[in-house]
C-alpha positions as CSV (number, residue, x, y, z in Angstrom):
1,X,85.6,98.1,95.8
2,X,84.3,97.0,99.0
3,X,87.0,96.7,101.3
4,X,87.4,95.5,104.9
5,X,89.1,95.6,107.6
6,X,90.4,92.4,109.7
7,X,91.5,92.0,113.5
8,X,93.6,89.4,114.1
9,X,94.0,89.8,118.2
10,X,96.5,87.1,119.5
11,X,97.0,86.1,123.5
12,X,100.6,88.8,122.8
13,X,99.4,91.1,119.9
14,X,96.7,92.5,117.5
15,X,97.5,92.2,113.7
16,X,95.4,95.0,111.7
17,X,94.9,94.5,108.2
18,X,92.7,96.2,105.0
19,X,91.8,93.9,102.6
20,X,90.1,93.9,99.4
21,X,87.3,91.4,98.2
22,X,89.7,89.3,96.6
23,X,91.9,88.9,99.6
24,X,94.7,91.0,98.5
25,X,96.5,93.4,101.7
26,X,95.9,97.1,100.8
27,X,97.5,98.2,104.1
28,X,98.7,97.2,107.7
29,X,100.0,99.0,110.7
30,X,102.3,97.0,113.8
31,X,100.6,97.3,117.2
32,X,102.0,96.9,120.4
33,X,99.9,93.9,122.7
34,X,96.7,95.2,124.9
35,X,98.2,95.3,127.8
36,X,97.8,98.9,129.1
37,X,96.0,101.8,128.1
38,X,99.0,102.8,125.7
39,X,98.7,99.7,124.1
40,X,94.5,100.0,123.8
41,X,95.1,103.4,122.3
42,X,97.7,102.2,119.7
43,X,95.2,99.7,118.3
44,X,91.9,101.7,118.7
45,X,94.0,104.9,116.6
46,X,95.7,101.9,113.9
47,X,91.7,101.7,112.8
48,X,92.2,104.9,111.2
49,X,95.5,104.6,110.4
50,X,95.1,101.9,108.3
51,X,92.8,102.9,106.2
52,X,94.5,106.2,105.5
53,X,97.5,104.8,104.7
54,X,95.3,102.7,101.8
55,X,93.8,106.3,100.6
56,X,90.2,104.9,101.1
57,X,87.9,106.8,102.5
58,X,86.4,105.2,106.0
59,X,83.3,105.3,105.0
60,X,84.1,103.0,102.0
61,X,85.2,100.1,104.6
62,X,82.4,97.6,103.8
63,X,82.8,95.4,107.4
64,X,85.2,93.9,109.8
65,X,86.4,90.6,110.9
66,X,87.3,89.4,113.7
67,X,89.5,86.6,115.2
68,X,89.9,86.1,118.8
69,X,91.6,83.5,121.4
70,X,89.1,80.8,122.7
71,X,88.4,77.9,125.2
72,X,86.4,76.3,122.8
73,X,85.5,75.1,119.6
74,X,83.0,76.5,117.6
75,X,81.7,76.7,114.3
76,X,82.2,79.2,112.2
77,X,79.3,81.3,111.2
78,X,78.6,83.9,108.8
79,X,76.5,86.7,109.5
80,X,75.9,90.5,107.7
81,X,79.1,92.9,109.2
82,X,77.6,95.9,110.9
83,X,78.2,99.6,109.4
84,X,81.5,100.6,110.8
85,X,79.0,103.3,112.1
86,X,77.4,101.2,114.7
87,X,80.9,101.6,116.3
88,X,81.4,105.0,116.4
């Protein structure tokens, strides 16, 4: 299994999510928006927590997605996920 983890980050909240290569949900955790530090802490920490609360070891997590708020249209791409240790 080569799961991994998606960022859905919204103009009010961030929706976390581990998913398996067929697209099924192995685990979420709520987050409150990014609008303080509290808030930047509570998502940064729901990294972890989501994949602990799937019983998968991090270093199992394959890549990560990302979809964010923009001005403008663009195509989508697709391009190689870095090692989640690039971001450590």
């Amino acid at each position: 299994m080569e799961p991994k983890q998606y960022f859905d980050v919204g103009g009010t909240s961030v929706k976390e999510g581990l998913f398996d290569e067929d697209g099924n949900l192995l685990a979420s955790v709520p987050t409150p928006p990014i609008v303080d530090a509290a808030g930047f802490a509570a998502v940064t920490e729901a990294i972890d927590q989501v994949v602990a609360k799937a019983q998968i070891p991090r270093a199992f997590v394959a890549g990560i997605g990302l979809a964010v708020p923009s001005r403008h249209r663009a195509m989508p791409r697709s391009r190689p996920t870095l090692p989640l240790t690039c971001l450590s």
